[in-house]
Backbone as ProteinMPNN parsed JSONL, in Angstrom:
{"seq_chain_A": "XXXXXXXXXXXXXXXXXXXXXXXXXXXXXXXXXXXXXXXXXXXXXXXXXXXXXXXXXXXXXXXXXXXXXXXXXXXXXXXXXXXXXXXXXXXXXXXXXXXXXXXXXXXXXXXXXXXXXXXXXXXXXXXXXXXXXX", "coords_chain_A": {"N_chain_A": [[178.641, 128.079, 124.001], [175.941, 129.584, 123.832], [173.556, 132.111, 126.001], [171.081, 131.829, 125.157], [170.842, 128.839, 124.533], [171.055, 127.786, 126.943], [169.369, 127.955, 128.302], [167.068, 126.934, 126.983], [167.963, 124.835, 126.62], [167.353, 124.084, 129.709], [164.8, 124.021, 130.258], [163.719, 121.428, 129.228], [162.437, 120.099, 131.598], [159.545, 121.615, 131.669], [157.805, 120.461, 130.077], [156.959, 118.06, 130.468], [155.61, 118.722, 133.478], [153.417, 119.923, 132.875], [152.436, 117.988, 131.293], [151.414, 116.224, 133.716], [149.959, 117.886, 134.858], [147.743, 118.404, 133.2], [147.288, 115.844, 132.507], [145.334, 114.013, 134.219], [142.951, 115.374, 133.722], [142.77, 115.183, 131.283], [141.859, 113.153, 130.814], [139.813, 112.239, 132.549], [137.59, 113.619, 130.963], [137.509, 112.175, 128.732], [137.202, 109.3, 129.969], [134.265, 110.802, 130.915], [133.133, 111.018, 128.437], [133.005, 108.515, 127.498], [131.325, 106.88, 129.183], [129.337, 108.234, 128.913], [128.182, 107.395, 126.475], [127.614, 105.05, 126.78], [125.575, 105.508, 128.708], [123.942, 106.657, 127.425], [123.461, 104.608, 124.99], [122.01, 102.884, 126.42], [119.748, 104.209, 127.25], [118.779, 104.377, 124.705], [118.113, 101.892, 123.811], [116.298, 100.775, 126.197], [114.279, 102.709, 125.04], [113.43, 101.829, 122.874], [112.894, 99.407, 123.793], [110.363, 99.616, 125.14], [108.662, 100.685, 123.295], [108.53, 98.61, 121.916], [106.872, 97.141, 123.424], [104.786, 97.823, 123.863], [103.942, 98.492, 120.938], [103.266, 95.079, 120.692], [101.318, 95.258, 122.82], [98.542, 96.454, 121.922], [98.101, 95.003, 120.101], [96.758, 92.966, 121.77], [97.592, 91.842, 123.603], [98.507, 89.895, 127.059], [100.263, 91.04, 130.024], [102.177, 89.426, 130.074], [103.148, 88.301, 128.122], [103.501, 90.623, 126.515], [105.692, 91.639, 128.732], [107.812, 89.534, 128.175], [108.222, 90.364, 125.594], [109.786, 92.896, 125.766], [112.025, 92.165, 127.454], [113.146, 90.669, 126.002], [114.096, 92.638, 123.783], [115.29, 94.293, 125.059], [117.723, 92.771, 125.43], [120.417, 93.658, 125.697], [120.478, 94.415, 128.288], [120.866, 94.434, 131.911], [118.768, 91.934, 132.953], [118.032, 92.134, 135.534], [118.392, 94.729, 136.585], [116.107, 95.923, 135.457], [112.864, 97.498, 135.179], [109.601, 97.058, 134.578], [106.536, 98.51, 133.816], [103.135, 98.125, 133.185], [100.287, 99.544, 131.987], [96.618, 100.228, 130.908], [95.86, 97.528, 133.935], [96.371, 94.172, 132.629], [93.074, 92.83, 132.386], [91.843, 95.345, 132.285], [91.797, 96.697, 130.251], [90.449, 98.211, 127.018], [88.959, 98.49, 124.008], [90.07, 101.479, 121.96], [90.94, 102.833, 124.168], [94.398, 103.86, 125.734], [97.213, 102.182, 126.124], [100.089, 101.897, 128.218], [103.464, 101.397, 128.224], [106.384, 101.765, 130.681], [109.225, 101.88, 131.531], [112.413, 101.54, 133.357], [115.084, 101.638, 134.21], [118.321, 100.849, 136.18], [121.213, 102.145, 135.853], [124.408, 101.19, 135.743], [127.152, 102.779, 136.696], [130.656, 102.784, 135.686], [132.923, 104.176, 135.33], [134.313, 105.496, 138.991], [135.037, 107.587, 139.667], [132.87, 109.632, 138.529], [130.345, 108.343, 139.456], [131.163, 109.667, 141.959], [131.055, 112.303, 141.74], [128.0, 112.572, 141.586], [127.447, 112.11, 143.699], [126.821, 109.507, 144.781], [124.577, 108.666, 143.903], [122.434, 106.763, 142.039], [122.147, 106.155, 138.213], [119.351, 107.226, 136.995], [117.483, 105.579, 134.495], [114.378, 106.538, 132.21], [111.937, 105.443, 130.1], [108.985, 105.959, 128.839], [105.96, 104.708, 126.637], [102.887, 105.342, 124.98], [100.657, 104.348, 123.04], [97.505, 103.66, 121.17], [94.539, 101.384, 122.291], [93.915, 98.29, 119.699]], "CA_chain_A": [[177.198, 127.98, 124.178], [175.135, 131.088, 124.304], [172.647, 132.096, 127.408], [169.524, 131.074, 124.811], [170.954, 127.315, 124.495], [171.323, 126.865, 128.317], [167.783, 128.426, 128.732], [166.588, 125.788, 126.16], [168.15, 123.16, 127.56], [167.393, 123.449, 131.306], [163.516, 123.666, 130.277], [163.227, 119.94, 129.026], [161.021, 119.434, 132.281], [158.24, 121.769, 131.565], [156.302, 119.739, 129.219], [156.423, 116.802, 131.517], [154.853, 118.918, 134.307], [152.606, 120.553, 132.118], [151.524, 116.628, 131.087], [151.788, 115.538, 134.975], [149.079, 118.586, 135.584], [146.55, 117.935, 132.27], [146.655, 114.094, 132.152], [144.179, 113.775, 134.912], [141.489, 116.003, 133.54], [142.037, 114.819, 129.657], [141.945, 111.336, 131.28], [138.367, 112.337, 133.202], [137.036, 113.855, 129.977], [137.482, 110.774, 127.794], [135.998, 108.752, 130.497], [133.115, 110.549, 130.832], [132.675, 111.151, 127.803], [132.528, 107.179, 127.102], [130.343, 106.834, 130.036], [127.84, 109.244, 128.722], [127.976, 107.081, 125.046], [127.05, 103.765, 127.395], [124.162, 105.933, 128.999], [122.565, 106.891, 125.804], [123.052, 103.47, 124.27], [120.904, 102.234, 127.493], [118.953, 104.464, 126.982], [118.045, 104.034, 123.113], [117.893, 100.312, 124.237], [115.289, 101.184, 127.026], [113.41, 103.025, 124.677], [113.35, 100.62, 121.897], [112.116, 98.061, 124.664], [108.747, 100.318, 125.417], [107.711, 100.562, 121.878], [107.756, 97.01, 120.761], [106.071, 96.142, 123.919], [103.541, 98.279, 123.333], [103.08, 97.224, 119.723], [102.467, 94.113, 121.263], [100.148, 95.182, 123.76], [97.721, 97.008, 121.226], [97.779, 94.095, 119.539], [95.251, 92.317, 122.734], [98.552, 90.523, 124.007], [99.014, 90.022, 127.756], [101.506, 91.558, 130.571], [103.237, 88.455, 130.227], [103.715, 88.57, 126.398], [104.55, 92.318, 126.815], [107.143, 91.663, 129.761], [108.756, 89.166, 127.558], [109.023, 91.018, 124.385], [110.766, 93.984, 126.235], [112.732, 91.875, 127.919], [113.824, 89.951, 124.313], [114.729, 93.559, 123.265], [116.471, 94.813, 125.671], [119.145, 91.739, 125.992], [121.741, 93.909, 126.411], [120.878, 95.211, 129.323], [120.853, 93.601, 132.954], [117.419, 92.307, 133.905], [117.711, 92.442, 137.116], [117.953, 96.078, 136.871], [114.995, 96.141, 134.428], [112.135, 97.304, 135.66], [108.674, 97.549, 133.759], [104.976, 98.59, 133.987], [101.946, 98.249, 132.091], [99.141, 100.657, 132.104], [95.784, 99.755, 132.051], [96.166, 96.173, 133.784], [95.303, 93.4, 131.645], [92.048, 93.362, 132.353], [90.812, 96.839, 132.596], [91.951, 97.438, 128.791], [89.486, 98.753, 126.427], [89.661, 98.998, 122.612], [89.972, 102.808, 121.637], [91.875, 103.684, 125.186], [95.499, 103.539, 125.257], [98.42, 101.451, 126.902], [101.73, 102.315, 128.211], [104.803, 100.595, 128.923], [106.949, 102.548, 131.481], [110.683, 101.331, 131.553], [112.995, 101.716, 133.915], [116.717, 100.942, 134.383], [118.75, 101.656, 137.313], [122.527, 102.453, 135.141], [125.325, 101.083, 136.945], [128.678, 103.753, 136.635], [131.687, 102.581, 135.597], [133.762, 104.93, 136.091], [134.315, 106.053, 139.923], [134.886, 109.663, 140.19], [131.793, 110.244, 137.808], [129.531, 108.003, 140.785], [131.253, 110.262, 143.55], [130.357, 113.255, 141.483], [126.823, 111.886, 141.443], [127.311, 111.857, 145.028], [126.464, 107.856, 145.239], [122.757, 108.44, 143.555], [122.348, 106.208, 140.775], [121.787, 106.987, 137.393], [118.264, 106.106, 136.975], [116.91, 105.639, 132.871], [113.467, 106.056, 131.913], [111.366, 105.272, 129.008], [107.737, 105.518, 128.442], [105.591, 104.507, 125.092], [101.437, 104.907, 125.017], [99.437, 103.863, 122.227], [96.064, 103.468, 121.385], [94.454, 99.72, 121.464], [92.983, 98.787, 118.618]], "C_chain_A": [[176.683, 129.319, 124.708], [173.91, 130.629, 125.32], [171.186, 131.316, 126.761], [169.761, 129.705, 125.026], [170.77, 127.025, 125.754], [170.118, 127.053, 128.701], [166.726, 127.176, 128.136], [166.924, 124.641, 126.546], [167.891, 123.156, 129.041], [165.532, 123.776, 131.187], [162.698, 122.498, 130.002], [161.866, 119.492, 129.801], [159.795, 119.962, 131.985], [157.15, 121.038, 131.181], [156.066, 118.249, 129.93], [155.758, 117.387, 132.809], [153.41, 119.582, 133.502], [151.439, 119.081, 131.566], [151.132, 115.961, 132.323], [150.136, 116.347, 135.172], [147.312, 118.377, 134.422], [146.316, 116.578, 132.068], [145.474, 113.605, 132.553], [142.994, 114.514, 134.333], [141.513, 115.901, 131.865], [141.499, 113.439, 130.174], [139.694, 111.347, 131.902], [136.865, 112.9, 131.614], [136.933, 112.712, 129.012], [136.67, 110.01, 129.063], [134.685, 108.988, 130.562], [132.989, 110.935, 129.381], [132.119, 109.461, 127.063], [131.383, 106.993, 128.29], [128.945, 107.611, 129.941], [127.475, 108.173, 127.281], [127.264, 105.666, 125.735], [125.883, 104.169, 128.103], [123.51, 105.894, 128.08], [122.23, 105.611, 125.152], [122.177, 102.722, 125.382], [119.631, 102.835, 127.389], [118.098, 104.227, 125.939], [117.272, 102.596, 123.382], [116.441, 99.949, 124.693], [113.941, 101.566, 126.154], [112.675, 102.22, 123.751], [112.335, 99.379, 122.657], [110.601, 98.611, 124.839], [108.188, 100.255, 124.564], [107.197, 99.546, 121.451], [107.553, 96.438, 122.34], [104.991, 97.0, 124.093], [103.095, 98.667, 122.157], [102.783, 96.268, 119.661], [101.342, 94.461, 121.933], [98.838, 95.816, 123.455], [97.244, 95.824, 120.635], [96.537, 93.446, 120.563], [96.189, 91.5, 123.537], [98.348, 90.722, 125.379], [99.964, 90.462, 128.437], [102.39, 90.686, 130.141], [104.046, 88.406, 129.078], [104.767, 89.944, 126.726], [105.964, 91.771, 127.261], [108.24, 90.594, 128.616], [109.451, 89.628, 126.384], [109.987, 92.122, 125.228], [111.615, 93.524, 126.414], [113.812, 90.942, 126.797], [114.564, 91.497, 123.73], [115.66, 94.517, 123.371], [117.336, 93.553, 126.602], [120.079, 92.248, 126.263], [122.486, 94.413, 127.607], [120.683, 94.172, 130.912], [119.493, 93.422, 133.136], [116.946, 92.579, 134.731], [117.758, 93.752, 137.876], [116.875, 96.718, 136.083], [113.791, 96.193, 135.084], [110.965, 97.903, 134.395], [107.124, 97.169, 134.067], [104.071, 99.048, 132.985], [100.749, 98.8, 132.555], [98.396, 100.526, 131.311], [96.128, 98.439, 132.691], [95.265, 95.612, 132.904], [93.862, 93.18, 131.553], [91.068, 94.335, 132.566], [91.044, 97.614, 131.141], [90.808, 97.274, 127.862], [89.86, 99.02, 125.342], [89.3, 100.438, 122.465], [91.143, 103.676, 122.983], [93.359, 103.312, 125.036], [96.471, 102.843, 126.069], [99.211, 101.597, 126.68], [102.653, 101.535, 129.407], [105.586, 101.415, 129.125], [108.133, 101.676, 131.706], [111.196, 101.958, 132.301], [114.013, 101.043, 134.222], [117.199, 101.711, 135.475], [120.512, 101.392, 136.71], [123.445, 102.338, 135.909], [126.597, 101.825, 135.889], [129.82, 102.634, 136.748], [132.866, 103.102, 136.076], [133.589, 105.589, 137.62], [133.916, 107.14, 140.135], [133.315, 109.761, 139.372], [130.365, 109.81, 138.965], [129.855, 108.955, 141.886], [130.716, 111.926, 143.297], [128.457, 113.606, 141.748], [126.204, 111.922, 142.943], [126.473, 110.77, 145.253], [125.276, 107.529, 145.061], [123.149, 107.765, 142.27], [121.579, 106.527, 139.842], [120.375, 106.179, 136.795], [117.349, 106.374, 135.281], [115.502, 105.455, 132.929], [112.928, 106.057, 130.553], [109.789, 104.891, 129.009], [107.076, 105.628, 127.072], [104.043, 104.953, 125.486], [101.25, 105.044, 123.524], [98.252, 103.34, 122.536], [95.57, 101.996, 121.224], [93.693, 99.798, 120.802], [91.808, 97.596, 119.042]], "O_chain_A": [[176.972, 129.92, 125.743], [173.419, 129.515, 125.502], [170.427, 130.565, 127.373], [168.915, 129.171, 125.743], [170.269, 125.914, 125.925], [169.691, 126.257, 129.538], [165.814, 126.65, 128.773], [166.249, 123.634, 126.762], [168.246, 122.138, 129.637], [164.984, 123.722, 132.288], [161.509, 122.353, 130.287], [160.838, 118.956, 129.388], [158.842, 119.182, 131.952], [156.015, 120.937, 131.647], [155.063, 117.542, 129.836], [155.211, 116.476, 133.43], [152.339, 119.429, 134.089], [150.211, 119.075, 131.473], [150.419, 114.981, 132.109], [149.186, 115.661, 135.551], [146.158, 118.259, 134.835], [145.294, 116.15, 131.532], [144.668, 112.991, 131.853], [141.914, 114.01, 134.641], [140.603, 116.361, 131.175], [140.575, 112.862, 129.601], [138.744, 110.621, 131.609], [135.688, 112.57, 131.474], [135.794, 112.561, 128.57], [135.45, 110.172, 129.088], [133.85, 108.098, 130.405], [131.993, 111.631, 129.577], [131.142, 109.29, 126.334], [130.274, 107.021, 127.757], [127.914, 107.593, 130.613], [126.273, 108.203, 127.018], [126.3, 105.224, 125.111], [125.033, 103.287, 128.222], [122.545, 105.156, 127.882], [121.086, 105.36, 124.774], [121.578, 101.756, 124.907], [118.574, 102.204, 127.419], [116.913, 103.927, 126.079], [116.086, 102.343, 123.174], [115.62, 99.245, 124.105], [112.841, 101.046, 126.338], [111.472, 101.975, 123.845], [111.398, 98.719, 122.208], [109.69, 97.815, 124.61], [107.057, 99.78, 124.667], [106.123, 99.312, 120.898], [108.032, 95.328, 122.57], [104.108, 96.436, 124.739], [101.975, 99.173, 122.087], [102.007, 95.992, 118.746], [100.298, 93.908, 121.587], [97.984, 95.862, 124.34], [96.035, 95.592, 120.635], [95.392, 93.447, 120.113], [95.745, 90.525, 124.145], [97.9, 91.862, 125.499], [100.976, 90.472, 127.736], [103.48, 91.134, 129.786], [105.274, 88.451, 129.009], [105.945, 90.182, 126.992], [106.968, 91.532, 126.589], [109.371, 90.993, 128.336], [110.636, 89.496, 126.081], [111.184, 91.861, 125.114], [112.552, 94.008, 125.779], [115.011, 90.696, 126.935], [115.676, 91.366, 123.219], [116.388, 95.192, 122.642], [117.527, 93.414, 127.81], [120.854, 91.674, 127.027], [123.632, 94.676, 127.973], [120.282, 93.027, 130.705], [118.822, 94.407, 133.443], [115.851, 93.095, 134.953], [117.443, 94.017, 139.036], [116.752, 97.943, 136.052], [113.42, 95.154, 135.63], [111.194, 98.786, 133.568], [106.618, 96.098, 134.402], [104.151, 99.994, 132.201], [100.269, 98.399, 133.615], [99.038, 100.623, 130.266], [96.922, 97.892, 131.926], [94.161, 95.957, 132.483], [93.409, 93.395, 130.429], [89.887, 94.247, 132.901], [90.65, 98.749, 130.874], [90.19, 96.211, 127.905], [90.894, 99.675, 125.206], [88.163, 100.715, 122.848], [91.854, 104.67, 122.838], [93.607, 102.438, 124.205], [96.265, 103.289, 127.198], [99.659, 101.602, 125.534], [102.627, 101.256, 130.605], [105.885, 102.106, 128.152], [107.845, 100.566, 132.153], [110.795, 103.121, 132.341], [113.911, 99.852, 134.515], [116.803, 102.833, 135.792], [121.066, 100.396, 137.175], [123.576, 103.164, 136.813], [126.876, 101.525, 134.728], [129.905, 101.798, 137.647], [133.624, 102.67, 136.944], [132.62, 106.348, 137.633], [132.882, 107.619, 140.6], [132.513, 110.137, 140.226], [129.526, 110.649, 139.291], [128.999, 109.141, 142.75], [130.189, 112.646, 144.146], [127.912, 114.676, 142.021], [125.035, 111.82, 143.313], [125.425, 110.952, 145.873], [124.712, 106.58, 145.605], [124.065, 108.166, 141.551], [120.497, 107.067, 140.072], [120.275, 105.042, 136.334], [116.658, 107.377, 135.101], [115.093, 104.463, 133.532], [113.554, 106.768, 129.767], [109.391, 103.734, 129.152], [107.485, 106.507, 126.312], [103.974, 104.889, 126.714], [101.8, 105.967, 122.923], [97.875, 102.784, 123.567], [95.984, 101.33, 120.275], [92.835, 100.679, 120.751], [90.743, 97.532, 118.428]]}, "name": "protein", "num_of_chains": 1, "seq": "XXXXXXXXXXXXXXXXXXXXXXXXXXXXXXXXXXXXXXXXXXXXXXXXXXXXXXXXXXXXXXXXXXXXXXXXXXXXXXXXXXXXXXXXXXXXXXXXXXXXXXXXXXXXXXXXXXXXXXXXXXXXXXXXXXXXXX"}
């Protein structure tokens, strides 16, 4: 056995420290990177919810209507972190002026480290729509 073979064979461990030292930070990259794909889809969600409740609310509909369509559109998201406001109130709306539904989600983190990065502020989604009533 020549000096290259014994050199070759007593390096076996590298690539297990070499995986010991990158696992953790491919491992953090795939997380957030799914954790950013569950923001955006909250977001789209969010936004989606503002529009068709203010294509309802052009229509002459009530908060109440409104609040429920949003809340029909964004099922996938928690209500109880759903928050939403309508601009003018129902009775101070005027045909020709415009009304807007203001969305707000408060995004609960999955992953840990990405909350401690965050330093323990939550990730807060918004979405506003205005249109004109007719």
């Amino acid at each position: 056995m020549d000096a290259f073979g014994r050199w070759k064979k007593g390096s076996g461990g590298q690539s297990t420290v070499e995986l010991a030292l990158l696992l953790p930070v491919i491992l953090f990259i795939l997380f957030g990177i799914a954790e950013f794909g569950r923001a955006f889809n909250a977001y789209i969600t969010l936004e989606n919810a503002a529009r068709e409740g203010a294509r309802l609310g052009v229509t002459g509909a009530s908060d109440a209507e409104i609040l429920d369509r949003v809340k029909a559109v964004a099922v996938t998201l928690d209500e109880a972190r759903l928050t939403v406001q309508i601009t003018p109130a129902e009775g101070a709306r005027q045909r020709g002026e415009t009304i807007t539904v203001h969305t707000t989600y408060d995004f609960p983190l999955v992953v840990p480290l990405i909350g401690q990065i965050l330093q323990g502020q939550p990730l807060i989604l918004e979405a506003a729509l205005s249109m004109r009533l007719e």
